[in-house]
MARKE-924141 format. One line per 3 residues: number of its first residue (from 1); their letters; for each residue x, y, z of C-alpha. Coordinates in Angstrom, 2 decimals. Example, Ala and Ser with C-alpha at 12.3 -4.5 7.8 and 13.67 -1.06 7.14 Angstrom:
<sites>
1	AS	12.30/-4.50/7.80 ~ 13.67/-1.06/7.14
</sites>
This chain:
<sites>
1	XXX	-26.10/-162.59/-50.36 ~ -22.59/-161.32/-48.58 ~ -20.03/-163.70/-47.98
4	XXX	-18.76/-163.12/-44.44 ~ -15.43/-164.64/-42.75 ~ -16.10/-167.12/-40.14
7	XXX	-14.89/-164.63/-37.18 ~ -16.78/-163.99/-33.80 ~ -17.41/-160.17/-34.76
10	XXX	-19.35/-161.61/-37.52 ~ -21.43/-163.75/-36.25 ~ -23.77/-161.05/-35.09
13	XXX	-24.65/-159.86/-38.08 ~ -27.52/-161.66/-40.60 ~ -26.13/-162.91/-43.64
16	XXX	-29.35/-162.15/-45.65 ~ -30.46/-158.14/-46.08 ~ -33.92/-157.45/-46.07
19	XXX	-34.99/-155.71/-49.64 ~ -38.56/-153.94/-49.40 ~ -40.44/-153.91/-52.65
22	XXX	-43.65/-152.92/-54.18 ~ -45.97/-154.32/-56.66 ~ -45.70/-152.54/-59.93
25	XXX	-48.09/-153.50/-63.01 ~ -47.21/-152.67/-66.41 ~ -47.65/-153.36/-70.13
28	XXX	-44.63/-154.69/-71.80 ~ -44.88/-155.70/-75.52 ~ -44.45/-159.46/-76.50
31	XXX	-40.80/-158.91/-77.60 ~ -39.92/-157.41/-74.53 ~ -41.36/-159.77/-72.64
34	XXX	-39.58/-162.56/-74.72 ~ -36.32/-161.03/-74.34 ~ -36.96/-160.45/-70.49
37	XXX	-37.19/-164.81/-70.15 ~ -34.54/-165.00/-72.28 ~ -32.30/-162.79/-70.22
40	XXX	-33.55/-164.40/-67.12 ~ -32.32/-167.52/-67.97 ~ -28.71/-166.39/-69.63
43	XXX	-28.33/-164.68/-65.51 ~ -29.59/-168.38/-64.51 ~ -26.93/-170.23/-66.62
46	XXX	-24.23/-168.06/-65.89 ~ -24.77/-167.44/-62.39 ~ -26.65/-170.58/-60.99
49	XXX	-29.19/-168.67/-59.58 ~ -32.54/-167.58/-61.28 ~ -33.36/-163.98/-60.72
52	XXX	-37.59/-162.97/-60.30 ~ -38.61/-160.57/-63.13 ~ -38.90/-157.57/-60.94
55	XXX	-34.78/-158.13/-60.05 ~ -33.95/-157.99/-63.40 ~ -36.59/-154.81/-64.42
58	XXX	-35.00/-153.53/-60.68 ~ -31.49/-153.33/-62.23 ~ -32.07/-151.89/-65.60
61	XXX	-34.61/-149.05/-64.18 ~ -31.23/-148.72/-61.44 ~ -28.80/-148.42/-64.39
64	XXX	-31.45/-146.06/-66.68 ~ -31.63/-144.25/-64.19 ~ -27.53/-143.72/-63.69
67	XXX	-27.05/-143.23/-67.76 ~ -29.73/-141.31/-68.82 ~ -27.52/-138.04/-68.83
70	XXX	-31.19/-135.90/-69.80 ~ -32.58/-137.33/-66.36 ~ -30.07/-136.34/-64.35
73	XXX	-29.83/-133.03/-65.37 ~ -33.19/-132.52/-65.36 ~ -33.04/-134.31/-61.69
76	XXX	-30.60/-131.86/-60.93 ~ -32.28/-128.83/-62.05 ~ -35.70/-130.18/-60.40
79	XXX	-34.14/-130.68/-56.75 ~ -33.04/-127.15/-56.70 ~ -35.52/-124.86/-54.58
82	XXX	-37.41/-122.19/-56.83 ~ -35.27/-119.13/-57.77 ~ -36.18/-115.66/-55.95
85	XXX	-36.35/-112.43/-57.85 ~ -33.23/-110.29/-58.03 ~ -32.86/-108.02/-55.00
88	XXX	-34.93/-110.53/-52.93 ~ -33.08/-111.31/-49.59 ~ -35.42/-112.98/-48.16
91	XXX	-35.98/-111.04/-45.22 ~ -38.56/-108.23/-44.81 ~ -42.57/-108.40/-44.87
94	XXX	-42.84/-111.92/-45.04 ~ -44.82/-111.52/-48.07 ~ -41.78/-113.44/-50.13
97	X	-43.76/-116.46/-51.91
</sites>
């Protein structure tokens, strides 16, 4: 949640943001699973509040997906539109594919 000052302006805004999410099933092996409650409650004693699984899975895909320098390369290289042959401007028959 944001903490917001106590002024007029901001009493128009909500102090809660609406987060869609999705189901997601998935396999996890015991360990993983252990370590996932275990984690869960270190956030809980450290931070008073006890996040839901799929916060804490959230996070970590958010921060794989920010580190994994392969991914993002490859995320790079995937968003770029397909390369037309030398010579190719583009223009002409309209037979360019």
């Amino acid at each position: 949640m944001s903490k917001r000052g106590n002024s007029p302006q901001d009493a128009n805004y909500p102090l809660v943001s609406v987060q869609r999410f999705q189901p997601l099933q998935c396999e996890v092996n015991v360990r993983q699973l252990e370590e996932l409650a275990q984690y869960i409650r270190y956030v809980e004693s450290a931070g008073g509040e006890k996040p839901t699984e799929g916060e804490v899975i959230g996070v970590a895909l958010a921060e794989l997906f920010k580190l994994d320098q392969g991914y993002l390369k490859w995320r790079e290289g995937a968003a770029i539109p397909s390369v037309r042959p030398k010579g190719s401007t583009g223009q002409g028959t309209g037979n360019n594919q």
